[in-house]
PyMOL Python script that loads the backbone (N, CA, C, O; Angstrom):
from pymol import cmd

cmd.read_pdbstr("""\
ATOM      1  N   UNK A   1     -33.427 -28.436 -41.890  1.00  0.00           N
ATOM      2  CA  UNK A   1     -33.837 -27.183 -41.276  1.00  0.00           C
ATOM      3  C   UNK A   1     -32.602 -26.447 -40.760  1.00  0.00           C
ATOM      4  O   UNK A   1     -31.800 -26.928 -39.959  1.00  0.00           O
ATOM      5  N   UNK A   2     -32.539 -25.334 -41.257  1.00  0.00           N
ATOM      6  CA  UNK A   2     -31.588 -24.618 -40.963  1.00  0.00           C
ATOM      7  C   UNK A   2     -31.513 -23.504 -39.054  1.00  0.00           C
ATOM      8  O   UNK A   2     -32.284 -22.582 -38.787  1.00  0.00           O
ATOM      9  N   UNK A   3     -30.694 -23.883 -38.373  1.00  0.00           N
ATOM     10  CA  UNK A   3     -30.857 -23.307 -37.014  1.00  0.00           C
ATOM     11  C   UNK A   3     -30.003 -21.738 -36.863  1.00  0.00           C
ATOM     12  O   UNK A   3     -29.235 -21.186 -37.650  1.00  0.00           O
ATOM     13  N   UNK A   4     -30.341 -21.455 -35.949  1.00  0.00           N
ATOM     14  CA  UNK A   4     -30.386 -19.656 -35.877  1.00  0.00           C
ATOM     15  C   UNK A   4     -29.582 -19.959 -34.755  1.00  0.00           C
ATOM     16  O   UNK A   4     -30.011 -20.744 -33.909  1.00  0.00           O
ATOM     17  N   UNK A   5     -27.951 -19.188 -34.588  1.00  0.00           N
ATOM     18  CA  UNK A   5     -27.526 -19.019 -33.279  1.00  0.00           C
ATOM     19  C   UNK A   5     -28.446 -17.853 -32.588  1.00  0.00           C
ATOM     20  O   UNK A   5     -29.185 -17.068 -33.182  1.00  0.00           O
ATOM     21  N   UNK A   6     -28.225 -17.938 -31.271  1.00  0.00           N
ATOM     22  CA  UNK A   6     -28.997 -17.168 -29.968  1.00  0.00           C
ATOM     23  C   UNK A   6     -27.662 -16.433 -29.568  1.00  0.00           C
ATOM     24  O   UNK A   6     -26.593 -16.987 -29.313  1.00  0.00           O
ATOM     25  N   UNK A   7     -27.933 -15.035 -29.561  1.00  0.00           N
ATOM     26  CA  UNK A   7     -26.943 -14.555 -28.265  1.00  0.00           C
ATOM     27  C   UNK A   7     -28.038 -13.644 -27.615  1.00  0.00           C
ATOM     28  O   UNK A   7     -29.253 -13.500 -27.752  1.00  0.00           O
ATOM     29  N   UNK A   8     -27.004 -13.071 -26.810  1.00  0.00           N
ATOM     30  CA  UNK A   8     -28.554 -11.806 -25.632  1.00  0.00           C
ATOM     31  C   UNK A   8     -27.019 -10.940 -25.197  1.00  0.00           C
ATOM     32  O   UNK A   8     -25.847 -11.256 -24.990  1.00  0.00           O
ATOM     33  N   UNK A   9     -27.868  -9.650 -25.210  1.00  0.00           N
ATOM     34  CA  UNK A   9     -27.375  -8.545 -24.711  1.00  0.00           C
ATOM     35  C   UNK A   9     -26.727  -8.605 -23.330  1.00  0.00           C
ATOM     36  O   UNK A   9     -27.280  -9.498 -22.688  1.00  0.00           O
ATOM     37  N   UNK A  10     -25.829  -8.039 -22.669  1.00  0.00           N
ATOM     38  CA  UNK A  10     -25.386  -8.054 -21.621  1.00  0.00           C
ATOM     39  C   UNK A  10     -26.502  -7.629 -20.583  1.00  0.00           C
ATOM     40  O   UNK A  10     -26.803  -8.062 -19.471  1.00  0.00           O
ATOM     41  N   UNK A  11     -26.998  -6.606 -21.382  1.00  0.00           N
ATOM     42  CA  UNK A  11     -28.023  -6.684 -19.555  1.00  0.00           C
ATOM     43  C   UNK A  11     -29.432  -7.764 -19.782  1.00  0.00           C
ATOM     44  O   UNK A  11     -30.435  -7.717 -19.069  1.00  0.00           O
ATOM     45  N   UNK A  12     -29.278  -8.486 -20.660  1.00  0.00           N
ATOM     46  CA  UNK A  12     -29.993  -9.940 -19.988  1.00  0.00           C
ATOM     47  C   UNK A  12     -29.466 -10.458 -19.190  1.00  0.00           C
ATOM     48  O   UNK A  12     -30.289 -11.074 -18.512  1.00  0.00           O
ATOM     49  N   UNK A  13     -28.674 -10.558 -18.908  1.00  0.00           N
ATOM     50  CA  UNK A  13     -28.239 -11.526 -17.783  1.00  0.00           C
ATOM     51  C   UNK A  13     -28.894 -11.117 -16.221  1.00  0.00           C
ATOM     52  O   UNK A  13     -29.343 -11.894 -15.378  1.00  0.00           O
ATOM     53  N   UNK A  14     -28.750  -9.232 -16.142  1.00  0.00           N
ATOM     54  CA  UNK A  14     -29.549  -8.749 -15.421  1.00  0.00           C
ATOM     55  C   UNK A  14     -30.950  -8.751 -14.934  1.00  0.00           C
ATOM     56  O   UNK A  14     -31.632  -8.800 -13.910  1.00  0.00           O
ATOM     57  N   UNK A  15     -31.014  -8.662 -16.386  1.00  0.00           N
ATOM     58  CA  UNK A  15     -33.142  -9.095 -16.445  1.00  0.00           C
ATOM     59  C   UNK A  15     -33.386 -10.371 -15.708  1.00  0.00           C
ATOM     60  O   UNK A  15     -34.467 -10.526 -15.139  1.00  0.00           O
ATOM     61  N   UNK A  16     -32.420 -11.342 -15.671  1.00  0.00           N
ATOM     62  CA  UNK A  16     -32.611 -12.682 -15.715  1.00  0.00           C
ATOM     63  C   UNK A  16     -32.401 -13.437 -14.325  1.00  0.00           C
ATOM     64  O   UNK A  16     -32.615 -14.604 -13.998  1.00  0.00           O
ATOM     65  N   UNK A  17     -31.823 -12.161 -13.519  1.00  0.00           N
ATOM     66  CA  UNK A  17     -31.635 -12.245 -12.122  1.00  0.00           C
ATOM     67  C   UNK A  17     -32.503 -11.630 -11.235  1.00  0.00           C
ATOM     68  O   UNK A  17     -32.377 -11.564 -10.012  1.00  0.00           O
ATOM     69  N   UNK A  18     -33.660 -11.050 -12.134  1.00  0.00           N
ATOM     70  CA  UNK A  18     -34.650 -10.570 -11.251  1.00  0.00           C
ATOM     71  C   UNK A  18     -36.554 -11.414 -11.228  1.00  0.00           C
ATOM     72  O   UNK A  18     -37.647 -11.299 -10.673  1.00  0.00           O
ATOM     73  N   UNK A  19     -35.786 -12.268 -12.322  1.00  0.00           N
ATOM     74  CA  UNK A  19     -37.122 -12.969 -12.241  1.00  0.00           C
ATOM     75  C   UNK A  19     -37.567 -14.253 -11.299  1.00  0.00           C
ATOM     76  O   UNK A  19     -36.690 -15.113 -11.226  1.00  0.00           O
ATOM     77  N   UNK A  20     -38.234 -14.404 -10.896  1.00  0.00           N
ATOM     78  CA  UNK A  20     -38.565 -15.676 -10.072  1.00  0.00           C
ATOM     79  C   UNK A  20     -38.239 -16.681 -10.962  1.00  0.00           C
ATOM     80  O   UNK A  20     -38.098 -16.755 -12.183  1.00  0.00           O
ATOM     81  N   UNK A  21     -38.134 -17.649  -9.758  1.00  0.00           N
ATOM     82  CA  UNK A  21     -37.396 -19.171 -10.872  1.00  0.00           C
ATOM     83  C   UNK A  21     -38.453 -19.912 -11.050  1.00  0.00           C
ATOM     84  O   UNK A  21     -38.632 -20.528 -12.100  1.00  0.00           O
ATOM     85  N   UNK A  22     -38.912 -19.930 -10.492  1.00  0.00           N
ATOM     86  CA  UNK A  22     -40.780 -20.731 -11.160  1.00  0.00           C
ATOM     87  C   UNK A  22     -40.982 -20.325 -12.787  1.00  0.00           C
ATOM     88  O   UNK A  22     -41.210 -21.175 -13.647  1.00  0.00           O
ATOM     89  N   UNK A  23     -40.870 -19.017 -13.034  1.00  0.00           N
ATOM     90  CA  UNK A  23     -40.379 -18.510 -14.395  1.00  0.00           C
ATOM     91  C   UNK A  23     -39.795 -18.966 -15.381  1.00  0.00           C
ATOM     92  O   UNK A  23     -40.051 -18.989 -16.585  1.00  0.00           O
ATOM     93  N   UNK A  24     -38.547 -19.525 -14.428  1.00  0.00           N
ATOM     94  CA  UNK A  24     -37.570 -18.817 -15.380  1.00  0.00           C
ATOM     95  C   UNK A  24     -37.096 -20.299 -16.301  1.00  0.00           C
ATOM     96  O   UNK A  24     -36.540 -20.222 -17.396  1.00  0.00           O
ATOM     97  N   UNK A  25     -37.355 -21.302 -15.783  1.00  0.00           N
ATOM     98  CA  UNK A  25     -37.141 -22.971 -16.651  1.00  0.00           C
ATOM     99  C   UNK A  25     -38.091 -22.649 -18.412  1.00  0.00           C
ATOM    100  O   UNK A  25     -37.863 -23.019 -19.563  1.00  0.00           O
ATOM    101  N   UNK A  26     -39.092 -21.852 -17.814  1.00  0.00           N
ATOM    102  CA  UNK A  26     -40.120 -22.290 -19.064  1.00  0.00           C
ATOM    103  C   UNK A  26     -39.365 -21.133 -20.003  1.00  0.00           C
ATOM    104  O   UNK A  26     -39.315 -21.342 -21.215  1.00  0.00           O
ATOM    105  N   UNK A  27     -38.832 -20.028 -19.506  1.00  0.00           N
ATOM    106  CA  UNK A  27     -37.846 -19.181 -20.148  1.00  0.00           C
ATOM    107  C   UNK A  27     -37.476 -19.630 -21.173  1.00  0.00           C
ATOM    108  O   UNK A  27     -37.865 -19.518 -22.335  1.00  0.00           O
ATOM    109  N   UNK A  28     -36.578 -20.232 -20.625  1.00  0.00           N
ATOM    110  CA  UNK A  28     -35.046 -20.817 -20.717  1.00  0.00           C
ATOM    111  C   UNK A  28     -35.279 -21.970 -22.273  1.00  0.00           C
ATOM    112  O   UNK A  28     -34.544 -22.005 -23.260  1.00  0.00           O
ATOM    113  N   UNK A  29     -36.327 -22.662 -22.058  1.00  0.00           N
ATOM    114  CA  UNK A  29     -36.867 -23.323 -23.067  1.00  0.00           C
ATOM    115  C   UNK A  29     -37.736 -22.666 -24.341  1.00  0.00           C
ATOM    116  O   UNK A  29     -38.051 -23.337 -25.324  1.00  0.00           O
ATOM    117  N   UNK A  30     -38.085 -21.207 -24.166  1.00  0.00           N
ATOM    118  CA  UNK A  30     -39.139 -20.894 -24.920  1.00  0.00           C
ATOM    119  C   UNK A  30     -37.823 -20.154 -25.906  1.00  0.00           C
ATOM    120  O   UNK A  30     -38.007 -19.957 -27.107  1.00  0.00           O
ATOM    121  N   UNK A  31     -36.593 -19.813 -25.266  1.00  0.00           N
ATOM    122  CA  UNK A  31     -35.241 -19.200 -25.593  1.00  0.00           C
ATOM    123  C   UNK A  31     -34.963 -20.231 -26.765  1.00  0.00           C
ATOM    124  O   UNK A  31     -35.024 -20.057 -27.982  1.00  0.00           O
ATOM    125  N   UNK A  32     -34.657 -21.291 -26.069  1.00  0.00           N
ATOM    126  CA  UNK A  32     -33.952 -22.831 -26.612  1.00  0.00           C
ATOM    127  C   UNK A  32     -34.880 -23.237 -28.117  1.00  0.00           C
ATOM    128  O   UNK A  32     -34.432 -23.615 -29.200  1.00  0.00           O
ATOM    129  N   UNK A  33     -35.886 -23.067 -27.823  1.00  0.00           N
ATOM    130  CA  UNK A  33     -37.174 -23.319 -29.020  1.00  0.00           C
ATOM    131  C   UNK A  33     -36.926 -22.160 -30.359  1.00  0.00           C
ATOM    132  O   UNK A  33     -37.135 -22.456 -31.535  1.00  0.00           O
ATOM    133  N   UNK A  34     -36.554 -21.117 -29.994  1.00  0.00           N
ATOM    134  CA  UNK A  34     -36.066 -20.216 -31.198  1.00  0.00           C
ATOM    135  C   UNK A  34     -35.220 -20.276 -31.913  1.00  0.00           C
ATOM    136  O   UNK A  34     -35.258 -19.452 -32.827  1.00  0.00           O
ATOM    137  N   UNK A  35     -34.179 -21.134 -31.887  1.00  0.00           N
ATOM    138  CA  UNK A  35     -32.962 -21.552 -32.622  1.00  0.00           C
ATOM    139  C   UNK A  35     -33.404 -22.182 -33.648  1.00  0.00           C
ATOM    140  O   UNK A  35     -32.834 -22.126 -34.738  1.00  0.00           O
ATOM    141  N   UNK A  36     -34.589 -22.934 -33.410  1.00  0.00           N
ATOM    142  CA  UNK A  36     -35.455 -24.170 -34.327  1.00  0.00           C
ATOM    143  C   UNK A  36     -36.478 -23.437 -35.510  1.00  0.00           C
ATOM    144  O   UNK A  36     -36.658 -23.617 -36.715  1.00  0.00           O
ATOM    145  N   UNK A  37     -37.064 -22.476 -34.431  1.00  0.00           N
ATOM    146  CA  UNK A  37     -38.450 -21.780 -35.244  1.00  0.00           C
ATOM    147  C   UNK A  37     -37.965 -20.175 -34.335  1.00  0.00           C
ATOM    148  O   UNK A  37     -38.085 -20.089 -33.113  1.00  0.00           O
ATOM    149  N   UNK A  38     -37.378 -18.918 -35.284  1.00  0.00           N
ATOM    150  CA  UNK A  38     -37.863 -18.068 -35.054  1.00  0.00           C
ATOM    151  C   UNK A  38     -38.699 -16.832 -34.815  1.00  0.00           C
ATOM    152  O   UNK A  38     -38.494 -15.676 -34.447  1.00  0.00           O
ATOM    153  N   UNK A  39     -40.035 -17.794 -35.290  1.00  0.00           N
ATOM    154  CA  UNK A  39     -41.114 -17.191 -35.457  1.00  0.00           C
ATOM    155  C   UNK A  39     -42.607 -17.981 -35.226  1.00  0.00           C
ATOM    156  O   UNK A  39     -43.622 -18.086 -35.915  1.00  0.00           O
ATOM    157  N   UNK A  40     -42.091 -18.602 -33.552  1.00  0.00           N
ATOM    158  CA  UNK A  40     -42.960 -19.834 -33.302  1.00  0.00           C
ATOM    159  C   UNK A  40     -44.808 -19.038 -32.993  1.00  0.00           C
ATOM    160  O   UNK A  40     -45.249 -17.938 -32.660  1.00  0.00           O
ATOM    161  N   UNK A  41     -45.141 -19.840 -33.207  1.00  0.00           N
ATOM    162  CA  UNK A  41     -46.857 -19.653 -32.745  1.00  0.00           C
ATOM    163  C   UNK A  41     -47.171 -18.489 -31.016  1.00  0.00           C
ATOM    164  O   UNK A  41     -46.867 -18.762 -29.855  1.00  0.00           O
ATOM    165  N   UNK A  42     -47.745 -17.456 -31.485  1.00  0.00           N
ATOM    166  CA  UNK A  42     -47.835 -16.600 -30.436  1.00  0.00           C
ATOM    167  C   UNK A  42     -46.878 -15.411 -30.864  1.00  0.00           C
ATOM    168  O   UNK A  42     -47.520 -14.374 -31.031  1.00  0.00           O
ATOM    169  N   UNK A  43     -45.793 -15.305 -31.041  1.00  0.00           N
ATOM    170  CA  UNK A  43     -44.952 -14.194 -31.346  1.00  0.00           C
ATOM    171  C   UNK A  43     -45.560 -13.196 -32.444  1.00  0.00           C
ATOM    172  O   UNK A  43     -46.011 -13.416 -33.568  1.00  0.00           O
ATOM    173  N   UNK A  44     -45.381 -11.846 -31.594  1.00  0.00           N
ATOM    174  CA  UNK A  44     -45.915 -11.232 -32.505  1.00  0.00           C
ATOM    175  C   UNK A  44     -44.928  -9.941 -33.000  1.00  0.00           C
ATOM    176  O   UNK A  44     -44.237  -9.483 -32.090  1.00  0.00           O
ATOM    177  N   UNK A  45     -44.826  -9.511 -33.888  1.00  0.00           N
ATOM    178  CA  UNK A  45     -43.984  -8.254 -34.459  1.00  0.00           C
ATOM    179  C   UNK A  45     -44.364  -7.449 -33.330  1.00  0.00           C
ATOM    180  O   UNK A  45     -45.318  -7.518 -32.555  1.00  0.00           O
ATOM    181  N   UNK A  46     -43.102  -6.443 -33.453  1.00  0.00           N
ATOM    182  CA  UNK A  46     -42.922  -5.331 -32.590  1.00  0.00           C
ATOM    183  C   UNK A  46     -43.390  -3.889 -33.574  1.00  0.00           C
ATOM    184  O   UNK A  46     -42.627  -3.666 -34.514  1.00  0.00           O
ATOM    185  N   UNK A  47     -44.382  -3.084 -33.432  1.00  0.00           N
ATOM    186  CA  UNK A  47     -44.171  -2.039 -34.226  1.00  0.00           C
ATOM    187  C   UNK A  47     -43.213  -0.798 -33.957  1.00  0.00           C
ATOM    188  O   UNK A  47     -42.921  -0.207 -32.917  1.00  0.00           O
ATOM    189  N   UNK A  48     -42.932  -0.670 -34.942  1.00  0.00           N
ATOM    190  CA  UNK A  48     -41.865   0.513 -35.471  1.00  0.00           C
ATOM    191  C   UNK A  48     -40.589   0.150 -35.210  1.00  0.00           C
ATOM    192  O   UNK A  48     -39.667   0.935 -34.991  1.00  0.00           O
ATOM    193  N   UNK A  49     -40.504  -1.412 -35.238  1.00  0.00           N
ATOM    194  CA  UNK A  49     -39.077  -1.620 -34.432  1.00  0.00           C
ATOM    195  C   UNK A  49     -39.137  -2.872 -36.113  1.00  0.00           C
ATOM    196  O   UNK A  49     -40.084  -3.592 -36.429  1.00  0.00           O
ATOM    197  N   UNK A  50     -37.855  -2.724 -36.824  1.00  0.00           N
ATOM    198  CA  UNK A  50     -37.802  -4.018 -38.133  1.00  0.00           C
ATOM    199  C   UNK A  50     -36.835  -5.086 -37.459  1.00  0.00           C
ATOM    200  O   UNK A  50     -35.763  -4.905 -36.883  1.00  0.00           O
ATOM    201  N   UNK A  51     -37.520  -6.212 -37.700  1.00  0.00           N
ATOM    202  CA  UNK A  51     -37.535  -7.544 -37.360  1.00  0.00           C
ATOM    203  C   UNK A  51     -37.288  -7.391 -35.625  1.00  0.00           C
ATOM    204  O   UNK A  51     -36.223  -7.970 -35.410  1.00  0.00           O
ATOM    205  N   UNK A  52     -37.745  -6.942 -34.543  1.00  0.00           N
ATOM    206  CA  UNK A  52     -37.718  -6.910 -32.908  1.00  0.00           C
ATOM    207  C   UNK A  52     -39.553  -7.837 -33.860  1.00  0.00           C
ATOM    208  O   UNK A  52     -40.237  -7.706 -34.875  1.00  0.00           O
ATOM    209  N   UNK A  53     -39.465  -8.951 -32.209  1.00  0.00           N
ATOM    210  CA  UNK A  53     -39.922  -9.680 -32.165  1.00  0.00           C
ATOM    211  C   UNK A  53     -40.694  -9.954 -30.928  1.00  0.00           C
ATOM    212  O   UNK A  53     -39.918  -9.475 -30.102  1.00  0.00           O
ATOM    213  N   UNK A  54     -41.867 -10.478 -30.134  1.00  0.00           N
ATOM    214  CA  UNK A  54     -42.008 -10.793 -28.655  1.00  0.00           C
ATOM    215  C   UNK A  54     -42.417 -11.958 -28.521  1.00  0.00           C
ATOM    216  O   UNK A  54     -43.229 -12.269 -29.393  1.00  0.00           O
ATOM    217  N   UNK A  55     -42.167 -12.823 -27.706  1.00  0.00           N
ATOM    218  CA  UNK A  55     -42.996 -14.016 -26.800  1.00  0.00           C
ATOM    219  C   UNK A  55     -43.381 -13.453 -25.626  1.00  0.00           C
ATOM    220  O   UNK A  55     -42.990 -12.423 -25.078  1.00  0.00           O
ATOM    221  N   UNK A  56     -44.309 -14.365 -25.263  1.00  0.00           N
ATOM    222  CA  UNK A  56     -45.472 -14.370 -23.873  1.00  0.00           C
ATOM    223  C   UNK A  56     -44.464 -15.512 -23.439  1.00  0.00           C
ATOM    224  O   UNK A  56     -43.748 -16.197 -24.170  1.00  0.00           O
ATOM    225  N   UNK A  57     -44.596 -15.541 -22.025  1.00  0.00           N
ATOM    226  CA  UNK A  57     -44.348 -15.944 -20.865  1.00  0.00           C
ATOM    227  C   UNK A  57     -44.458 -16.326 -19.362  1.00  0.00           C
ATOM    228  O   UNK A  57     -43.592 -16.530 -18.512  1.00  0.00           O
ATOM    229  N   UNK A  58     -46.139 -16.360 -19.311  1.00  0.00           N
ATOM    230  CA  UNK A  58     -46.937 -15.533 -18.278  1.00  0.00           C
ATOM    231  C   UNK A  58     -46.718 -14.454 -18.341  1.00  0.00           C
ATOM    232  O   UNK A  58     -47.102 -13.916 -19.380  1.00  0.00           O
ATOM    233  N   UNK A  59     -45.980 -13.535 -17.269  1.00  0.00           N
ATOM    234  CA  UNK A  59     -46.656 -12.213 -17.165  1.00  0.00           C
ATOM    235  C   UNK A  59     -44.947 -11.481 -17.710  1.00  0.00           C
ATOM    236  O   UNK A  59     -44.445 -10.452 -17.259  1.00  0.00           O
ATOM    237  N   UNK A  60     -44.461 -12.238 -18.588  1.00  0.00           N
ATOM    238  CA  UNK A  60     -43.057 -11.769 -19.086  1.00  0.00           C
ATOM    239  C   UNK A  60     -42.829 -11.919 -20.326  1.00  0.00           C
ATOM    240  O   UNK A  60     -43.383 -12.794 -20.991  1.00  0.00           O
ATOM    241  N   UNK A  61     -42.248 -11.344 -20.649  1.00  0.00           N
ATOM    242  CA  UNK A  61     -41.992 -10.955 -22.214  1.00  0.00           C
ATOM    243  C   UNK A  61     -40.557 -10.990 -22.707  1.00  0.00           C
ATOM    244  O   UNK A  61     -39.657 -10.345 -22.169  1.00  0.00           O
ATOM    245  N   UNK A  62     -40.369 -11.892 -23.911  1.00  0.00           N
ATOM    246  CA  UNK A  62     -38.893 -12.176 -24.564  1.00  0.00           C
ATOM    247  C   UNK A  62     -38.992 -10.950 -25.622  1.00  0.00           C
ATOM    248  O   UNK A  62     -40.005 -10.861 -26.316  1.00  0.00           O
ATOM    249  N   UNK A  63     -37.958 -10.019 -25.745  1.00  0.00           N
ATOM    250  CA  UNK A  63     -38.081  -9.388 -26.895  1.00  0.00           C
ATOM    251  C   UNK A  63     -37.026  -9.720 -27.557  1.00  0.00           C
ATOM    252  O   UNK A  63     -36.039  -9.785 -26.823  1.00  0.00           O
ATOM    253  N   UNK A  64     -36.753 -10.039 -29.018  1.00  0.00           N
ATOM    254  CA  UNK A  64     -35.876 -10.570 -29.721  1.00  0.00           C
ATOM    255  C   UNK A  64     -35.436  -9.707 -30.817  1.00  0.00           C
ATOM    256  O   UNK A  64     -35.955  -8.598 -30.950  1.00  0.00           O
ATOM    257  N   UNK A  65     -34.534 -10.113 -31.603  1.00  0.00           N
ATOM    258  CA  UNK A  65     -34.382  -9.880 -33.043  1.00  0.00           C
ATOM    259  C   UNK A  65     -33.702 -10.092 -33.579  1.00  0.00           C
ATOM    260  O   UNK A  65     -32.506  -9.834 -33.440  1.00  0.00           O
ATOM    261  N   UNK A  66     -34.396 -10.812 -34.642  1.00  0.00           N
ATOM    262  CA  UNK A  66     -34.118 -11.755 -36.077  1.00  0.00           C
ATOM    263  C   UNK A  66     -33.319 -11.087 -37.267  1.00  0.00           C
ATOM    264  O   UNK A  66     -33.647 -10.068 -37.875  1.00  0.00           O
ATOM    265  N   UNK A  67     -31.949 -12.052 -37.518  1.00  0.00           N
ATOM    266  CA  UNK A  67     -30.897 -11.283 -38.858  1.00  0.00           C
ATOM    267  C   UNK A  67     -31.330 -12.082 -39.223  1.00  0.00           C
ATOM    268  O   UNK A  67     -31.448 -13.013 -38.427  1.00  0.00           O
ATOM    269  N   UNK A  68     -31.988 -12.339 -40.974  1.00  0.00           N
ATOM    270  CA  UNK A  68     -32.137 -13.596 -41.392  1.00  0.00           C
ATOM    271  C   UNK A  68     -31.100 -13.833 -42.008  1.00  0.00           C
ATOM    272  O   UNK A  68     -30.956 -14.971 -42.454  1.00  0.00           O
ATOM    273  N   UNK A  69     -30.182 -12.946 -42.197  1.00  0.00           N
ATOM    274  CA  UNK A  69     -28.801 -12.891 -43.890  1.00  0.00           C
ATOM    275  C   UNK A  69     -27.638 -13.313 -42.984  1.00  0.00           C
ATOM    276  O   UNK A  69     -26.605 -13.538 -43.615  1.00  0.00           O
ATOM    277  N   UNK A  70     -27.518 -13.549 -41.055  1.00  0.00           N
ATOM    278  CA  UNK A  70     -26.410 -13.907 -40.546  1.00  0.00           C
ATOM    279  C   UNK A  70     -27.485 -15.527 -39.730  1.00  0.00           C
ATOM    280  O   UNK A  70     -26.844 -16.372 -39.104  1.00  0.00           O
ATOM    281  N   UNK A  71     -28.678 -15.647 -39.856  1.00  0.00           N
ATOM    282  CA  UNK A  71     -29.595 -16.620 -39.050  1.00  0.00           C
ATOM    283  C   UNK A  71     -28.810 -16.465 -37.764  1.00  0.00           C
ATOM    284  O   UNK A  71     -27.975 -17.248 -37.311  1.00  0.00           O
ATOM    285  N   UNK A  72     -29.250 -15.250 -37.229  1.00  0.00           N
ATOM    286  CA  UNK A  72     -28.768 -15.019 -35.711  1.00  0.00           C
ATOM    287  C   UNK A  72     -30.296 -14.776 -35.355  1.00  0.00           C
ATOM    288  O   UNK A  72     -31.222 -14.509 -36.122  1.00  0.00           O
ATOM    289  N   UNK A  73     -30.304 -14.984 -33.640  1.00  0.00           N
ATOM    290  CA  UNK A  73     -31.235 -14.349 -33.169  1.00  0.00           C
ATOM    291  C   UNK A  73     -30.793 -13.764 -31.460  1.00  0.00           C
ATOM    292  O   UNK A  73     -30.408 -14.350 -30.448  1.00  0.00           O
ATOM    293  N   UNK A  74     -31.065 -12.428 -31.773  1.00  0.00           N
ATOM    294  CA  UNK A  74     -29.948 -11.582 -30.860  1.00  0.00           C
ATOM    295  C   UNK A  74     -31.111 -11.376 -29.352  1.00  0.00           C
ATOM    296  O   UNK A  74     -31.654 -10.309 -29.637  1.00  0.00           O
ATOM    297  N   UNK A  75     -31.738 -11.844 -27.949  1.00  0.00           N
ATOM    298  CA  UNK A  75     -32.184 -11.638 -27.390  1.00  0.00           C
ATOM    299  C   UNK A  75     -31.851 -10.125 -26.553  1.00  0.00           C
ATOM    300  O   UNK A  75     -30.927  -9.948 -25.759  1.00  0.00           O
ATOM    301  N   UNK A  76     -32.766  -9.229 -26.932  1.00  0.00           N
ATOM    302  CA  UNK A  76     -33.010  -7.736 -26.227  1.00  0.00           C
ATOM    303  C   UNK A  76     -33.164  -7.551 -25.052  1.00  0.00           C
ATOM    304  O   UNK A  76     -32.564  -6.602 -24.546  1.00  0.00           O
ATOM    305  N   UNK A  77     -34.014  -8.389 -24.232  1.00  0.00           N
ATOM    306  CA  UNK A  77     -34.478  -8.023 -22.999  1.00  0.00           C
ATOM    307  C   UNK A  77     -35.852  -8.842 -22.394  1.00  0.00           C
ATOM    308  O   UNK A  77     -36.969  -8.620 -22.863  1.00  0.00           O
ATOM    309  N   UNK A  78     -35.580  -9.970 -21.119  1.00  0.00           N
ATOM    310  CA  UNK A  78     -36.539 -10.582 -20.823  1.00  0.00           C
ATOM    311  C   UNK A  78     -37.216  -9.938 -19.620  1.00  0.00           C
ATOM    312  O   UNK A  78     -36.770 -10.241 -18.513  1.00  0.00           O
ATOM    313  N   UNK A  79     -38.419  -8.938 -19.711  1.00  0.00           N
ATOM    314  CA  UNK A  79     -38.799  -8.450 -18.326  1.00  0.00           C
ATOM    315  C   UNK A  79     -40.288  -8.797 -18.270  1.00  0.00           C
ATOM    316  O   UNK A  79     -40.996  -9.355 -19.108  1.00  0.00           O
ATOM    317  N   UNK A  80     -40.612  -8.245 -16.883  1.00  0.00           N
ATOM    318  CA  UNK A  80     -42.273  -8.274 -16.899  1.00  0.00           C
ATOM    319  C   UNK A  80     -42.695  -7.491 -18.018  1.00  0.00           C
ATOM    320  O   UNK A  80     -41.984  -6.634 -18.544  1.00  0.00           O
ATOM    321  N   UNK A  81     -44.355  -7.913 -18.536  1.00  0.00           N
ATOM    322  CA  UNK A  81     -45.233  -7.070 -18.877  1.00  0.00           C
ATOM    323  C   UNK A  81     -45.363  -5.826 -18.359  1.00  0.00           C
ATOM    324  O   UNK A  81     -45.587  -5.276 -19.437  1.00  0.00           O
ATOM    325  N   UNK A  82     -45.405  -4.886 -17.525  1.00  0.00           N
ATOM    326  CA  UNK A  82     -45.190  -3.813 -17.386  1.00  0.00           C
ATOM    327  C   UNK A  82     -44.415  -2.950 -17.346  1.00  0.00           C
ATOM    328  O   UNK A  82     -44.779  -1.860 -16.903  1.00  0.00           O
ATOM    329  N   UNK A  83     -43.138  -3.133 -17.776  1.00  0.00           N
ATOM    330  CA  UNK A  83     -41.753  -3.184 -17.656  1.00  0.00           C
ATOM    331  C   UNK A  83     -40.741  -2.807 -18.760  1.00  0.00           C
ATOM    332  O   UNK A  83     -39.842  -1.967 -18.804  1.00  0.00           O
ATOM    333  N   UNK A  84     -41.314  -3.942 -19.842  1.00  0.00           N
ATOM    334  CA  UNK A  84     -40.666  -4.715 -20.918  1.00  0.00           C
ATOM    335  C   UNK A  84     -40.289  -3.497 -22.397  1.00  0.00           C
ATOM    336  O   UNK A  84     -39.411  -3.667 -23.243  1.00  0.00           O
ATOM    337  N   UNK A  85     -41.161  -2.446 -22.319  1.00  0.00           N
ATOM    338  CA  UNK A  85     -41.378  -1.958 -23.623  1.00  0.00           C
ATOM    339  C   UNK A  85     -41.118  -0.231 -23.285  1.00  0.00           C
ATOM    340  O   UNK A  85     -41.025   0.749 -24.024  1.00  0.00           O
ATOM    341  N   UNK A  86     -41.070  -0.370 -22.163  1.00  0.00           N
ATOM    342  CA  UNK A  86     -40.161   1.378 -21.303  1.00  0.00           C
ATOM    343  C   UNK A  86     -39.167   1.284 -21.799  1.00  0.00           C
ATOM    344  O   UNK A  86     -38.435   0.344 -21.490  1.00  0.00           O
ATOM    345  N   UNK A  87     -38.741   2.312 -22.838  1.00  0.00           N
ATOM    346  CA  UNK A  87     -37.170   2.941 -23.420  1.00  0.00           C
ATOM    347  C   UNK A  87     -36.628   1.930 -24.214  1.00  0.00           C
ATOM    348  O   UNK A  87     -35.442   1.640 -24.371  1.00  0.00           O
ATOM    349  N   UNK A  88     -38.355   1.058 -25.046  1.00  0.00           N
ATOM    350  CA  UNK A  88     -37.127   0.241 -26.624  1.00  0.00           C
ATOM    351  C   UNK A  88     -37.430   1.000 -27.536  1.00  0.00           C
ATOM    352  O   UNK A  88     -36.924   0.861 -28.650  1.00  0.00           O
TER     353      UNK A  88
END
""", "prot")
cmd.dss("prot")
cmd.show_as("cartoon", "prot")
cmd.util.cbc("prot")
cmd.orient("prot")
């Protein structure tokens, strides 16, 4: 099985300082799990956006996106559900 490097945008790191830490372990793993499968059970396409991607999280949302021709997977932005999809 072939694995997908992970990077994330600079203002993840931001996103990532505003979430509660009760959160943020199962994050951190649902992150870690995409290297393996980038297109695990639950994720659903983003419309009008080619290959942007989302996971659930409780009430937070991973938005991603998949190069398959470099097997990168570039993390966009981890925010709340209400939050998450303002100005992508």
């Amino acid at each position: 099985m072939v694995s997908f490097k992970i990077e994330h945008r600079t203002s993840v790191e931001k996103d990532i300082q505003k979430i509660p830490h009760k959160f943020l372990q199962k994050i951190i793993e649902r992150i870690d799990h995409l290297s393996k499968n980038p297109y695990p059970i639950g994720c659903e396409k983003i419309s009008g956006k080619n290959s942007y991607y989302r996971i659930r999280v409780n009430d937070y949302r991973i938005i991603y996106q998949v190069i398959e021709q470099k097997k990168l997977i570039i993390i966009e932005r981890i925010r709340h559900r209400k939050d998450v999809y303002k100005g992508l």
